[in-house]
C-alpha positions in Angstrom: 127.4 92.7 54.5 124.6 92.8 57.0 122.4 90.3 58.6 118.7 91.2 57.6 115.5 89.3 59.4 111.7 89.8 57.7 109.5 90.9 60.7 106.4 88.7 59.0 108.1 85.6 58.9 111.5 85.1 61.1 113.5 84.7 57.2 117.2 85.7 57.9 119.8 86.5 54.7 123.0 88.0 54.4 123.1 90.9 51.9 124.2 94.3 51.5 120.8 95.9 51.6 116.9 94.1 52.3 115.5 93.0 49.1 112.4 94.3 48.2 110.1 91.0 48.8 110.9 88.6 51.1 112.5 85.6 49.7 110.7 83.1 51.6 107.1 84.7 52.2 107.2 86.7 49.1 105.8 89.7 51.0 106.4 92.7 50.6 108.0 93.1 54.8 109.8 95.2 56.5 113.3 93.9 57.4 115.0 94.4 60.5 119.4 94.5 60.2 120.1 92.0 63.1 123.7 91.7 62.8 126.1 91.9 65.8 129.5 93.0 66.0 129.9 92.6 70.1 131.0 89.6 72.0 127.4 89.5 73.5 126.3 87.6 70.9 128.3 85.0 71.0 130.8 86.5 68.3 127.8 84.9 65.8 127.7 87.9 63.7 123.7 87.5 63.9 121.8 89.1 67.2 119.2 86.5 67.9 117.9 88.7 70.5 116.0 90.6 67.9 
């Protein structure tokens, strides 16, 4: 399962693919997958550098 981030609004969810509208906006938005399997981010699972 991935981390996904709307790049309208800052909304993060964990699914296996981006819906189609944004859950919280209820945009239609681009999603961007900000998940992290390295130790640089804090072993989080989520890269909140992007």
């Amino acid at each position: 399962m991935a981390d996904w981030k709307c790049q309208k609004c800052g909304y993060t969810l964990k699914n296996e693919k981006p819906p189609e509208a944004c859950p919280s906006c209820k945009e239609k938005c681009e999603f961007a997958d900000v998940s992290c399997y390295t130790p640089d981010c804090g072993n989080t699972g989520t890269d909140n550098r992007l």
